[in-house]
N, C-alpha and C positions, 0 to 999 in steps of 0.2 A: 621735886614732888615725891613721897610718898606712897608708891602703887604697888599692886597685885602683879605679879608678873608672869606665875605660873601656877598650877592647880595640879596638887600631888593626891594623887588617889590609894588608898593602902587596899589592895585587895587580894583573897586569896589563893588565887592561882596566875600566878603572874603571865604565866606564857598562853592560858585560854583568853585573860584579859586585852591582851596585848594581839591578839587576833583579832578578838572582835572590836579592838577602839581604829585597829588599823582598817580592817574592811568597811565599819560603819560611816564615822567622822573623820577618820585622818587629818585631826586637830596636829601633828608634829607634835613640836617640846612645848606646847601650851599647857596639857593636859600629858601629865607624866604617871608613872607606872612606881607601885613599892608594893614588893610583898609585905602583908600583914593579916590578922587574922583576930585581932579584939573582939571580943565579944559586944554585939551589936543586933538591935531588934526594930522592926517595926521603923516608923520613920526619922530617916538621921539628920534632918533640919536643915538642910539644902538642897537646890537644886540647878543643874547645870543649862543654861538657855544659848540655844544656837542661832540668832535671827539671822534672815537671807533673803532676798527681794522682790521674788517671788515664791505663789503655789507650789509649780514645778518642781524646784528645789527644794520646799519643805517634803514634796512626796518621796524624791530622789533619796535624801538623807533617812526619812524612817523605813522607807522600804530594803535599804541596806544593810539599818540597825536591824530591822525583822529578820531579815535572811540571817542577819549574820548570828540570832538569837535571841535578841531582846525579846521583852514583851510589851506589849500595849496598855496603858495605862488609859488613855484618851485617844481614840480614833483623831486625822487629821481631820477638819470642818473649817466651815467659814462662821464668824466670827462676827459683834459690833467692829473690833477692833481688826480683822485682818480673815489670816487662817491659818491653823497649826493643830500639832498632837501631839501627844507625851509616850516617850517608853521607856523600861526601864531595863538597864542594862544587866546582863548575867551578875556582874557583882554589886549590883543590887544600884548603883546608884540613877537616879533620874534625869534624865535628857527632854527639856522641850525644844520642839523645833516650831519655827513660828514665821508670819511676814506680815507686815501693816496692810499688803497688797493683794487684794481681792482674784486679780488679773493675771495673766503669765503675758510677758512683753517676747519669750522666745522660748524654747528649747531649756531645759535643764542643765546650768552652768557647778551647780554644788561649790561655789565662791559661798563663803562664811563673811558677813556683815558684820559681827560682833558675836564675841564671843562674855555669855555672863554667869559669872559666878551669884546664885543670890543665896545668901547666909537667913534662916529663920529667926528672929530674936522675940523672945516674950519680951521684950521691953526696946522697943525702937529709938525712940529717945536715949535711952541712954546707951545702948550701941554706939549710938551717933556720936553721942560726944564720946564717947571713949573714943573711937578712931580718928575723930578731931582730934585729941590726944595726941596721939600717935603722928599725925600730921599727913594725915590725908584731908582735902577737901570738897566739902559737899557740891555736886552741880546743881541735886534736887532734891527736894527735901517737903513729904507731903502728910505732914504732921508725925501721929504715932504708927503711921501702917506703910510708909517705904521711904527709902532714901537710897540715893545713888549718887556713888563718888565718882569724885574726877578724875580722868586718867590722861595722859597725852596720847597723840595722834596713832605714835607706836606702840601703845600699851598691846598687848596682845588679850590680855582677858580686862573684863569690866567689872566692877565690884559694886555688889548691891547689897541694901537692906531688906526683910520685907516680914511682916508680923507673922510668925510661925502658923499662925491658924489658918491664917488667908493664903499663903505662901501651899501649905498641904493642898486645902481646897483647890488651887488653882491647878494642879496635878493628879488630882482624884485619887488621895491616901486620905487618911487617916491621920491627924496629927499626933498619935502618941506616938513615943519611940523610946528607946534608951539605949545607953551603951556608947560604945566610941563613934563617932561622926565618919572615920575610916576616911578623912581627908586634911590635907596641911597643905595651908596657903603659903606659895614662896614671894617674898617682897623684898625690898629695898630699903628694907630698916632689918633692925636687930629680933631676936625668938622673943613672945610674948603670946598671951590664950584672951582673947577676949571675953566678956562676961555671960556669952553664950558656949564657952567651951573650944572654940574653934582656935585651935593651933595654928601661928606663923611662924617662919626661919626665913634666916635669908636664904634668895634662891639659890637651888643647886648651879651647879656648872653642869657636870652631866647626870645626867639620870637615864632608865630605860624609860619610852616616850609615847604615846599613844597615837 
């Protein structure tokens, strides 16, 4: 099967970066580290989602991206669907942290449930079928405005679709943006850019790691 395996962030200060992905998330070699510095504005059409199983844990994780610098994009709250809040990180990219679970069952564990990459596309459908292409398979699929692939048990990141307009809203930007995305998808197939722009390579071996 064809999956996601790791999420390379190009940002421009490698060693600030790499402090605060360690104090905040301590994702390991899920979420890897590259200097770069493309010019890039306003919003880059993804967004990184951390869900966990409970409250507790969503407050543990953004209170440590806070300390560690981020800023608040969406306070955490409860929810139709759960509770969670958005921040975004010094080098600009956005983290939600989230839970279906209204309730805390204990103490704050900061265990990571899943970990999801969702890519913004002006055109869902045919994202879709492009990474059909490619030979990844759909698990779910909810017309023109999300779809998410399937990944095995060990996959370490999860790979989604979701219509760039909805996808912004749901993180309280702005959807305009331009410039480089400032991320490369590492997978289990060969280099190729999908039709929204977003660069693949196969994965690294080593890399510096967040």
């Amino acid at each position: 099967m064809t999956s996601l395996t790791c999420v390379t962030l190009e940002v421009a200060d490698l060693t600030a970066a790499d402090h605060f992905y360690t104090a905040a998330f301590a994702l390991g070699p899920r979420v890897r580290l590259r200097a770069g510095d493309a010019p890039t504005t306003g919003f880059r059409g993804f967004t990184m989602s951390i869900t966990v199983s409970q409250p507790a844990d969503v407050d543990s994780f953004l209170g440590s991206a806070l300390e560690a610098g981020a800023t608040t994009l969406k306070p955490a709250a409860k929810s139709l669907w759960g509770y969670g809040g958005v921040v975004q990180a010094p080098d600009g990219t956005i983290w939600k942290v989230a839970t279906s679970s209204k309730k805390n069952t204990g103490p704050a564990t900061r265990k990571v449930d899943d970990l999801v990459l969702l890519l913004g596309a002006e055109d869902v459908k045919a994202s879709k079928q492009f990474y059909v292409e490619q030979g990844l398979t759909v698990a779910k699929s909810f017309g023109g405005k999300y779809v998410e692939f399937a990944s095995e048990d060990s996959s370490p990141v999860k790979l989604a679709l979701y219509k760039r307009r909805g996808l912004a809203k749901d993180v309280g930007v702005a959807e305009d943006g331009s410039g480089s995305h400032r991320i490369v998808l590492g997978g289990t197939t060969g280099a190729f850019t999908d039709p929204d722009g977003f660069a693949w390579e196969p994965a690294p071996v080593t890399s510096a790691s967040a």
